[in-house]
N, C-alpha and C positions, 0 to 999 in steps of 0.2 A: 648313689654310689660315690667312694671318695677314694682320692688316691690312695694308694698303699700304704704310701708314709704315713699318710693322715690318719689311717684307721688305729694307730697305737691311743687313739684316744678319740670315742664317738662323740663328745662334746664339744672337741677341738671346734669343728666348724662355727656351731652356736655361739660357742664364745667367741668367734673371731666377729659372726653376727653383733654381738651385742655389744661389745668394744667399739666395733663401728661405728657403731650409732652413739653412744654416747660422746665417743673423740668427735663427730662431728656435729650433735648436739653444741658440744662445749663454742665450737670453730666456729659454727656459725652465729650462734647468739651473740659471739662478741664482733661479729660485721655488723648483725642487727642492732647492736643498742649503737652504735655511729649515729642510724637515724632516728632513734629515741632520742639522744642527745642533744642532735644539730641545734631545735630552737633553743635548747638551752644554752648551751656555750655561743650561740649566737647575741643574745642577751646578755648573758657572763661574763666570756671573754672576748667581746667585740670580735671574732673570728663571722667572716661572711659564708653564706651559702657556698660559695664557688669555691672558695678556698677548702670549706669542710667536702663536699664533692669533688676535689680537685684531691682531697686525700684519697678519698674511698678509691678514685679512681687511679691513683698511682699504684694503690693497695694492689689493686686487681692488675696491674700492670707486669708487678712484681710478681703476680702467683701467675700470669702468665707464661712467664720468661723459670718458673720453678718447674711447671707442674711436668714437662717433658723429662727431666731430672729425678723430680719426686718418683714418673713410673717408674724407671731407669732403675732408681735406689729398690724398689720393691720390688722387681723384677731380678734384682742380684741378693737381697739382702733380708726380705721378707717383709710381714706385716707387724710384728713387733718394734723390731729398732726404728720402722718409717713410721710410726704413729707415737713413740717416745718421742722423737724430734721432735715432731713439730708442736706435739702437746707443749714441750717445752719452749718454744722459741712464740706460739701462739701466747702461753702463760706469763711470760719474761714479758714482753711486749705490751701487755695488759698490765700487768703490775706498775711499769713504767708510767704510763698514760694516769692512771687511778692519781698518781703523784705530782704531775705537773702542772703545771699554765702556760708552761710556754712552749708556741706555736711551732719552732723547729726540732724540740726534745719530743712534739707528739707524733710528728712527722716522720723523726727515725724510731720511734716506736710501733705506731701503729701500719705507716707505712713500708717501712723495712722489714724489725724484726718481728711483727706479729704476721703482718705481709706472706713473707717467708714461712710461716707457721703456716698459715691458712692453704697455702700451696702446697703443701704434704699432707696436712690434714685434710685430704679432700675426698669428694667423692669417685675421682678418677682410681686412686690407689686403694679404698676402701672395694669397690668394685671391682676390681684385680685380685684380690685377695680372695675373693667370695670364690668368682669363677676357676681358682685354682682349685678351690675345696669341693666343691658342688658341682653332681654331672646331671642330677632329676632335683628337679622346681631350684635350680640356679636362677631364675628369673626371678621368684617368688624371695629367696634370700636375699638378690640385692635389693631386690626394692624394702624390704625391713633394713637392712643396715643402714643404706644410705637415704633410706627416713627419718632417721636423726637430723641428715641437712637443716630439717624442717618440722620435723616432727617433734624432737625435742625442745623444740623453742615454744610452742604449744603452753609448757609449763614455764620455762626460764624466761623468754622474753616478757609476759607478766610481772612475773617476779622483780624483776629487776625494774619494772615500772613502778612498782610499788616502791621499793628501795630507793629510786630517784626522786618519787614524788615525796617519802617518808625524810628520807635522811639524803645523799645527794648524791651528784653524777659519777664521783671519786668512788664509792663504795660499789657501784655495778662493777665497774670496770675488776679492782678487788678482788669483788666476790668470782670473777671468772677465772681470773689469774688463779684465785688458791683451787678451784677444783679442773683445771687443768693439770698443776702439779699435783694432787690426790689421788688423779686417776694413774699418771704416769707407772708408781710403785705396783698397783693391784693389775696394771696391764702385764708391765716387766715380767712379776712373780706367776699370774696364771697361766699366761705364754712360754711357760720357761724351756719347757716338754722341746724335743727338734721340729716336731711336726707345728709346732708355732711359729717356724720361719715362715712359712707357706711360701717358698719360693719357688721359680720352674724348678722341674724336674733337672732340667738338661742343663742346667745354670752350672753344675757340677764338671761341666767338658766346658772344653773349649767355643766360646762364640762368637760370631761376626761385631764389630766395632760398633759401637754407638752410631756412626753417621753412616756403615752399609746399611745397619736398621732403619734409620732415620730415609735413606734411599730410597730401598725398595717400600717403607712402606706410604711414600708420598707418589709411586710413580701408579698406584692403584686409583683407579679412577673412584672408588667407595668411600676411600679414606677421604678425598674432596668433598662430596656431597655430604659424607660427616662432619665434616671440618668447618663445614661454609654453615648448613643448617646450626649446627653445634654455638656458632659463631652467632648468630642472627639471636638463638636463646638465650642466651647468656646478655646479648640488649636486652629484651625484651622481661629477663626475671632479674637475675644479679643486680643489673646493674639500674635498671628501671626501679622495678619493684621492690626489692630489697633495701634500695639507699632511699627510694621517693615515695613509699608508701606514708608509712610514719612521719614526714613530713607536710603530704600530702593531705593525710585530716586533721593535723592541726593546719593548714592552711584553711582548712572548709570548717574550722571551728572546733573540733573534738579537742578534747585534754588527753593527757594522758593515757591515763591508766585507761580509756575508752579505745583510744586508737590502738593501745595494744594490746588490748582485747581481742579488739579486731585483726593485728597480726597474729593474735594466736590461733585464731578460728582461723585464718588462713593458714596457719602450719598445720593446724589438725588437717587440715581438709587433703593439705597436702600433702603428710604422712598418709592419709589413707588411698588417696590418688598414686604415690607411688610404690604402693604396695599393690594396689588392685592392678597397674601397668604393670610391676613384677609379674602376677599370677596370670594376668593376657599374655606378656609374652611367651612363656611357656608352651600358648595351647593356640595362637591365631597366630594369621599373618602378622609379622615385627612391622614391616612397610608400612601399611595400611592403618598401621597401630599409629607408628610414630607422626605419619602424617596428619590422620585425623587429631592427635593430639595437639600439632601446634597450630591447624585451622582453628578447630575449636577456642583455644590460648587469645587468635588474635579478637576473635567477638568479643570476648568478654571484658576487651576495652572498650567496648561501646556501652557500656553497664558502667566504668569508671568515670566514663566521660557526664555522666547526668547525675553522680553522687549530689551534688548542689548541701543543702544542710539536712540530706535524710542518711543517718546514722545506718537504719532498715539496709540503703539499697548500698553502701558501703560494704556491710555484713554482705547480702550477696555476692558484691564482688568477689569479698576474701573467700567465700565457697567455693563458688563457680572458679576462679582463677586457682586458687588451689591445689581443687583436683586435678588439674592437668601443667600445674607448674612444673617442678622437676619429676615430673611423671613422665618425663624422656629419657632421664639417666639410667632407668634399669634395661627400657627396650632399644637405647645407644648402646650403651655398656656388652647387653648379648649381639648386637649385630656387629662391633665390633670383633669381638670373639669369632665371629663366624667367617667373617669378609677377609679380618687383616689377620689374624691369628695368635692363639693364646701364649704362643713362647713369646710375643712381644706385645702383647696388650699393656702392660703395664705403660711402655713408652707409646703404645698407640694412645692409649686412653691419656696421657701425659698432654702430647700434642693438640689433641681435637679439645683436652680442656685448656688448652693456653688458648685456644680460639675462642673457647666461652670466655673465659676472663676478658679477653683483647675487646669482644664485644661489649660486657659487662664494663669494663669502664668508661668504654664511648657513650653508655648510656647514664652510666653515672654521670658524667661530666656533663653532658649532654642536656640532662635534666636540669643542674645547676644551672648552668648558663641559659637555657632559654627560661627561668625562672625569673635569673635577674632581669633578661630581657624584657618579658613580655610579660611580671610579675602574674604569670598564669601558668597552668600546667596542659593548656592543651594540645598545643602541638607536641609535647609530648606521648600523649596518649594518642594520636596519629599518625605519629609515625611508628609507635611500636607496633600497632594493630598491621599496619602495612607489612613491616619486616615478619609479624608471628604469620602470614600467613606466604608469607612469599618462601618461610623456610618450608611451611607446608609443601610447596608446590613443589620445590626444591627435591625432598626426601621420596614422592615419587616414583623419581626417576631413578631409584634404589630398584633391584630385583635380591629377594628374598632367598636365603641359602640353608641346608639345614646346618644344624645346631651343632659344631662338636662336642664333644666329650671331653671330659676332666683328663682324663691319661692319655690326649693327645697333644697336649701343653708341651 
């Protein structure tokens, strides 16, 4: 069932579906190629580990400090003009970088203005938008949309291996920037309809200020346990595996185009992980769902930890770690809806994701630094296994509520 607005057009929602995914298709691939890059530009332009980790992780600082803002905008303004932005600011950003060598112009690009892109173009506001549209298998849609996180890189991050390895690292970045601004027009024009704003309902009256929202919705004991879990995943994927994977097999010897293979097979696995968690939450406990999801997450650092030079148990990993990567955003995403509620999910889901990012760069950083230290990656991989299961425990002590409905927003 869809809201009323929404029904002036049954496709509305799909396409808001599948704009999703592609806008974050596009977002995420250009974080992922950072660490296709790293050894290159480490070789290149004498730029260190820490310093390229020391960006990623401002990166994420910055979509921290956005993403409370970013719901905010979508929550007043809808899912078109909030995914124009930041296509654009992610695109601008990239074009920049494609163009330079020098160390402080990549800094206010990637770090800044593409920074700022990636914090709107996220899966917090892609997620918002869903649950406004969708009242049965709302679960099942967001985990298709914001499968793109991950799911589209499946084909692009490859790609863009091949492009690096074929012609060089100027041309990925490039090639991202121009189908950021492509999408921008075809999003504009097919959104154009009212029921494209997808904004609340009630956005039309009068409402409480940004910080009585911000208030009430922190003095909720659910919103913490989301917050802190939310916070713990975002070490343990964004900022771990996303920046240190692709660095991490060419540390154990793989080239290229092998090791990003092997990110692709982990995006597949993870597009299909967070769609199968989409269609769980729907029908089972969300609780029991989310927790079992990040105990499982934290074992399967014990499968990265013995990669040694077999390619085979690498490919595992990306499997196993996959399906249960961002296979938390659809069954967060619905418990938030449920706990804090959908006239302000956009700035709930804002919030709990500035705490993934805030995580996400500690672990990016993190990685760098005890690389250069201990030129090894294990304690890294121990202490995420730690953190992926301590948010398990964490999410527990969640109790389960039923689901609202779209026209209770």
């Amino acid at each position: 069932m869809l809201r009323p607005e929404s029904r002036s057009s049954s496709f509305l929602p799909w396409l808001v579906v599948g704009f999703g995914f592609l806008a974050l298709a596009l977002a995420f691939s250009a974080r992922a190629t950072l660490g296709l890059v790293m050894p290159i530009w480490t070789q290149e332009l004498g730029w260190s580990r820490s310093f390229i980790s020391g960006a990623a992780a401002t990166a994420l600082l910055i979509m921290a400090a956005v993403a409370p803002f970013a719901g905010r905008f979508i929550d007043r303004h809808g899912v078109r003009m909030t995914l124009a932005l930041g296509l654009a600011l992610v695109g601008g950003g990239c074009l920049i970088v494609s163009a330079t060598s020098n160390a402080l112009m990549f800094l206010i690009a990637f770090s800044g203005l593409s920074a700022i892109g990636f914090g709107i173009v996220a899966t917090h506001v892609v997620s918002t938008a869903i649950a406004r549209l969708f009242d049965r298998n709302r679960g099942l849609a967001t985990g298709i949309a914001t499968s793109g996180a991950t799911g589209g890189q499946f084909l692009i991050v490859p790609l863009v291996a091949v492009v690096v390895a074929t012609f060089s690292w100027r041309w990925s970045f490039l090639a991202i920037g121009i189908g950021c601004f492509a999408l921008i027009p075809l999003l504009w024009w097919t959104l154009a309809e009212k029921g494209g704003s997808v904004a609340a309902p009630d956005d039309r009256m009068a409402a409480p200020s940004l910080w009585a929202d911000i208030s009430s919705i922190i003095r909720k004991p659910a919103f913490h346990i989301l917050f802190w879990s939310f916070l713990l995943c975002g070490y343990t994927t964004a900022g771990v595996i996303e920046t240190h994977f692709l660095p991490y097999a060419s540390f154990c010897g793989f080239g290229p185009i092998p090791s990003a293979a092997a990110y692709g097979t982990l995006s597949a696995a993870n597009m299909l992980g967070m769609i199968g968690a989409g269609w769980l939450t729907d029908r089972m406990n969300r609780v029991v769902l989310l927790g079992s999801i990040y105990l499982l997450r934290g074992l399967t650092f014990i499968i990265l930890m013995n990669v040694g030079a077999s390619y085979e148990i690498l490919v595992v990993f990306a499997v196993l770690f996959g399906a249960v990567d961002y296979a938390t955003v659809p069954v967060t995403a619905s418990l938030v809806a449920s706990h804090l509620g959908l006239r302000v999910m956009g700035l709930s889901m804002g919030l709990i994701s500035a705490g993934h990012s805030i995580g996400a760069a500690a672990g990016a950083f993190m990685g760098g630094y005890l690389f250069d230290l201990t030129m090894q990656y294990d304690w890294l991989w121990f202490g995420s296994l730690a953190l992926a299961v301590g948010a398990g425990v964490m999410v527990f002590l969640l109790r389960d509520q039923p689901r609202p409905f779209a026209e209770a927003a």
